[in-house]
C-alpha positions as CSV (number, residue, x, y, z in Angstrom):
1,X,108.5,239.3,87.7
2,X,109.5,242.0,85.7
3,X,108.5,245.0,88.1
4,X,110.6,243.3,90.5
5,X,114.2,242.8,88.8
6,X,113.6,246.5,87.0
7,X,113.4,247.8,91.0
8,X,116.6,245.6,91.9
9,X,118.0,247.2,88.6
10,X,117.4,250.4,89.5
11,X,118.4,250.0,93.1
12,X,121.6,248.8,92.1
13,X,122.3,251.9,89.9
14,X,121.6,254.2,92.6
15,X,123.8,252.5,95.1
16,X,126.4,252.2,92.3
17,X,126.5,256.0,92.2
18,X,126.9,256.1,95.6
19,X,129.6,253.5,95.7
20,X,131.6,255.2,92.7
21,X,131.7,258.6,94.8
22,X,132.8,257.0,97.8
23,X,135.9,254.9,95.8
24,X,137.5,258.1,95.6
25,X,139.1,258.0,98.7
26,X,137.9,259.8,102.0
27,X,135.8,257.5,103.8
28,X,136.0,256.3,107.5
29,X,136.3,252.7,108.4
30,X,135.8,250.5,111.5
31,X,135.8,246.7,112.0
32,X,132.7,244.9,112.6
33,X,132.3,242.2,115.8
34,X,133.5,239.6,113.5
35,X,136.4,241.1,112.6
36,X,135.5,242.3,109.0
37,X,135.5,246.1,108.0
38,X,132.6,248.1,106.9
39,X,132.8,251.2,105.6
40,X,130.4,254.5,105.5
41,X,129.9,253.7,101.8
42,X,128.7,250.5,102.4
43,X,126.0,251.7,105.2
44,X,124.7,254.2,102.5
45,X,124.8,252.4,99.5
46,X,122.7,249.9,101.8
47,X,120.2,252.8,102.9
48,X,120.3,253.6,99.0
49,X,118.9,250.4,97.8
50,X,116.4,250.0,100.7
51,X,115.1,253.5,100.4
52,X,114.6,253.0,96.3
53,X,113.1,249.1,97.3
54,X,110.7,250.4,100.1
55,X,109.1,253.1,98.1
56,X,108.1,250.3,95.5
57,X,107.3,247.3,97.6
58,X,106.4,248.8,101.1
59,X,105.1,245.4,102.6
60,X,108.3,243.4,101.5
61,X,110.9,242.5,104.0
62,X,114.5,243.0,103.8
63,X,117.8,241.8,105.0
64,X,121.0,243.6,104.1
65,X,124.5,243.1,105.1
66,X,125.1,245.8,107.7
67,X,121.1,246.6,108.9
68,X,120.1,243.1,109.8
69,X,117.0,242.0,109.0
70,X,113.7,243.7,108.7
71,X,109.7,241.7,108.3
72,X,111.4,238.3,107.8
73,X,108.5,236.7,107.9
74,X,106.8,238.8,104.9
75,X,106.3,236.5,101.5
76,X,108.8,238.6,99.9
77,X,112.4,239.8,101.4
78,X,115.1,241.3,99.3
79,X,118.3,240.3,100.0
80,X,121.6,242.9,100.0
81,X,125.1,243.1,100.3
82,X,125.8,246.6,99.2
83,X,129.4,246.1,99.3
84,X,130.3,242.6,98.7
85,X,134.0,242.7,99.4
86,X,135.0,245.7,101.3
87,X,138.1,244.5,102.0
88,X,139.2,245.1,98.0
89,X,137.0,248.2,98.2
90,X,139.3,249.6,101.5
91,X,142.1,248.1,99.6
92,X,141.7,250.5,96.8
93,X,141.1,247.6,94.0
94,X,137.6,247.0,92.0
95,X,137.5,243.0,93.4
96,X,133.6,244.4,94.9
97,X,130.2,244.1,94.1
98,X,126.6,245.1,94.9
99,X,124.6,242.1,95.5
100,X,120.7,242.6,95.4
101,X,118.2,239.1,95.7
102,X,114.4,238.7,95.9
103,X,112.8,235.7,98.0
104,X,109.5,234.1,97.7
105,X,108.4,231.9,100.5
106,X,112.1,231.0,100.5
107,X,112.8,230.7,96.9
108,X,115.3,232.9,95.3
109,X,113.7,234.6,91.8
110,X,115.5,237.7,90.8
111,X,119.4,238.5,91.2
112,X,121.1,241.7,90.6
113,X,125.2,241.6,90.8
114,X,126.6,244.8,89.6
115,X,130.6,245.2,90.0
116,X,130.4,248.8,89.6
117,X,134.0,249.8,89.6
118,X,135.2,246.5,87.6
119,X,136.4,248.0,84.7
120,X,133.6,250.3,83.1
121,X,131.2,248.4,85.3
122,X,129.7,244.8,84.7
123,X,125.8,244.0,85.7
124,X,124.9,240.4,85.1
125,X,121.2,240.4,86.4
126,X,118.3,237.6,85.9
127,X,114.8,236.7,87.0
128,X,112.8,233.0,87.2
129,X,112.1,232.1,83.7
130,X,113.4,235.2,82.2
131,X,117.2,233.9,81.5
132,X,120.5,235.2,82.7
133,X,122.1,238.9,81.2
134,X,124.9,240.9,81.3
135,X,125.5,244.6,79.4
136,X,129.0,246.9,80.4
137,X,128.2,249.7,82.9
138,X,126.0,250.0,86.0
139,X,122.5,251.0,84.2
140,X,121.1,247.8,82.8
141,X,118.2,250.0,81.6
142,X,120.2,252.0,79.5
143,X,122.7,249.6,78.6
144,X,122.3,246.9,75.8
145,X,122.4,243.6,77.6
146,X,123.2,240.1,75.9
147,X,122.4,237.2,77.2
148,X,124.3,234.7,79.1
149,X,125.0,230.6,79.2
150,X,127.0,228.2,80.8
151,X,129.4,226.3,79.0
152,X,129.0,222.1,78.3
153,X,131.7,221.0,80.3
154,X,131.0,217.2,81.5
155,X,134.3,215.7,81.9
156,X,137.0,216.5,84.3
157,X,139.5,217.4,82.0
158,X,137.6,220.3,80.2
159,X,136.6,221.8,83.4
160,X,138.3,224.2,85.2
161,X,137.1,225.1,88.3
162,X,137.3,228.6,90.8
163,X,137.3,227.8,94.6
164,X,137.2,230.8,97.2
165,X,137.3,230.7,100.9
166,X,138.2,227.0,101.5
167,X,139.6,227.3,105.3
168,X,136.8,225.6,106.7
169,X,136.7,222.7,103.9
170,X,140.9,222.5,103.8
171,X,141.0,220.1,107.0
172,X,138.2,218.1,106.8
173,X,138.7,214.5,105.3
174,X,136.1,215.0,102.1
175,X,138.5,217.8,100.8
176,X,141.5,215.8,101.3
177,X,139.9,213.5,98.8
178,X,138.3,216.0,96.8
179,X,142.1,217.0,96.1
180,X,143.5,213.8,95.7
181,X,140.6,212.0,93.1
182,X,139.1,215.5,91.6
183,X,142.3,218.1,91.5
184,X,144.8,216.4,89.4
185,X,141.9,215.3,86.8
186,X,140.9,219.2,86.0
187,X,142.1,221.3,83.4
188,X,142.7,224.2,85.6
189,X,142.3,225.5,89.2
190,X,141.7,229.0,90.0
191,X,140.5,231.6,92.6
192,X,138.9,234.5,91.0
193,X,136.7,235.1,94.4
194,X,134.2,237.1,95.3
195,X,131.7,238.1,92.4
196,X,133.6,237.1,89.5
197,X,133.8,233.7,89.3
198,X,130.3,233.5,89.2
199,X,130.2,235.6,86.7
200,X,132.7,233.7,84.6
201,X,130.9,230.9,85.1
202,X,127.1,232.2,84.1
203,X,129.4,233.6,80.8
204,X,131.0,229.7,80.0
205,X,134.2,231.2,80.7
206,X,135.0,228.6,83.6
207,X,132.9,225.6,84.2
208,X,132.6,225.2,88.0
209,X,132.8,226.9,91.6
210,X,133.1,225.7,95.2
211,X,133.6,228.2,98.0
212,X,132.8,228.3,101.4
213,X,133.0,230.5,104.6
214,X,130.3,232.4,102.8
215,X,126.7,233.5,103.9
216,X,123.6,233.7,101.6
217,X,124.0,237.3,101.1
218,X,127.1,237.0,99.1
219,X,125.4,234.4,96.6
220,X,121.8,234.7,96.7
221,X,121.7,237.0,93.6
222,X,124.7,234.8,92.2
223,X,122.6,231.7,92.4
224,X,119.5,232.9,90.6
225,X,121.9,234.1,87.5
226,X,123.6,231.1,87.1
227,X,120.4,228.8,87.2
228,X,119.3,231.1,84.8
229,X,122.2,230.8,83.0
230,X,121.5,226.8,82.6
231,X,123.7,226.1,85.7
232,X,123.1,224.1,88.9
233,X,123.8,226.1,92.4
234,X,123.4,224.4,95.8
235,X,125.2,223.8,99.2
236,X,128.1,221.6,99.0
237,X,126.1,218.6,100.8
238,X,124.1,219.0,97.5
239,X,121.1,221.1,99.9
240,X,118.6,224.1,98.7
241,X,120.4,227.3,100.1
242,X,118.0,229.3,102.8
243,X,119.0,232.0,105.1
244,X,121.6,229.8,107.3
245,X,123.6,228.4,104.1
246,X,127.6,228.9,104.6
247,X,129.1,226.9,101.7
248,X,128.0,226.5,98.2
249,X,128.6,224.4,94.7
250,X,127.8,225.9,91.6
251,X,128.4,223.6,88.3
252,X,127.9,224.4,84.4
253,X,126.2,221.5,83.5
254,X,124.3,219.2,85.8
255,X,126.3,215.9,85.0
256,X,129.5,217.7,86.1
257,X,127.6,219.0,89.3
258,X,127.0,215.6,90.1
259,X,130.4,214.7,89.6
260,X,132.0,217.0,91.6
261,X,129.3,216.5,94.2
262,X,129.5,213.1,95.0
263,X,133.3,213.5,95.8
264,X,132.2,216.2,98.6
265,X,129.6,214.2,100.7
């Protein structure tokens, strides 16, 4: 397990230096079929991180973000977003990660999320068995790391909880009583989006997360730090997330979880 978070570790780095050049301004931009923009930066970082993944593991498939998908059908596929949240990154403001997952026969065991432009940079990284970590900077190696846990929160009114892309869930009738039981009974509501809410919540700084209009790219290495972490991390409907999920809920503790999941089914 090792050998394989070290290369999603040291993938990350390299597409971080690549990302970091490329922030500077300069860089061409065109919208994808669905409407979302992609950048230059984000088709090299993504070349980047398959380039420094092939050499290691040259039988191992791989999906990324702007490629497609390559050997699915191979025990082992690494997962990528090189630039999760280009629009921030186009937008000039550090709300953007590089997201880097390994699956085995369709289970998720390493995750690498490095936000390399958040601050001084923030890696949290983790593998099966192996805990959840996060050190400052974008070279994990280098960097000391501490490990990470999700809080205790239980009860409704120590939780608060981040939600992110809810247009799909806002008019359907299990949201409508999501917010009329769940939402007045919290401590707090936020919308940190994105990267960091996951990270806030693998670090007990928030207790629970429910997003969707997402695809398994953006959370794959999410999901495997904040089981790590002591968490719980599924689709809303309470399912195991595979290649097609589009929603997910991630709890600190796995009373809340089922708390907040029964209210969504």
């Amino acid at each position: 397990m090792q050998q394989f978070l070290d290369a999603a570790l040291g993938a990350a780095t390299a597409a971080a230096g690549v990302i970091r050049d490329g922030y500077a301004g300069g860089f061409k931009v065109r919208t994808k079929a669905d409407a979302s923009p992609v950048t230059e930066v984000d088709e090299a970082a993504e070349k980047t991180i398959k380039a420094h993944l092939a050499a290691l593991f040259p039988d191992h498939g791989f999906y990324g973000e702007e490629f497609g998908i390559d050997r699915p059908d191979a025990d082992y596929v690494w997962l990528v977003d090189p630039i999760d949240g280009t629009k921030a990154f186009v937008r000039g403001y550090p709300m953007f990660s590089t997201q880097i997952a390994l699956m085995h026969r369709g289970e998720l065991i390493v995750g690498v999320s490095c936000a390399p432009c958040f601050g001084a940079g923030e890696t949290f990284f983790a593998a099966r068995g192996m805990g959840a970590w996060r050190c400052e900077g974008v070279d994990a190696k280098a960097a000391a790391a501490s490990r990470v846990q999700v809080s205790r929160a239980e009860n409704y009114a120590e939780t608060s909880l981040s939600m992110g892309n809810i247009a799909t869930l806002a008019g359907q009738p299990r949201f409508a009583r999501f917010a009329a039981s769940v939402i007045p009974q919290l401590q707090r509501i936020r919308g940190y989006g994105d990267f960091l809410h996951y990270h806030l919540l693998a670090s007990a700084k928030i207790d629970a997360v429910l997003e969707s209009d997402i695809n398994i790219l953006d959370i794959a290495a999410l999901a495997v730090i904040v089981r790590e972490a002591g968490g719980v991390f599924t689709e809303l409907d309470g399912g195991q997330l595979t290649l097609e999920t589009g929603d997910a809920l991630a709890a600190a503790t796995p009373e809340l979880y089922r708390r907040l999941q029964r209210e969504l089914v």
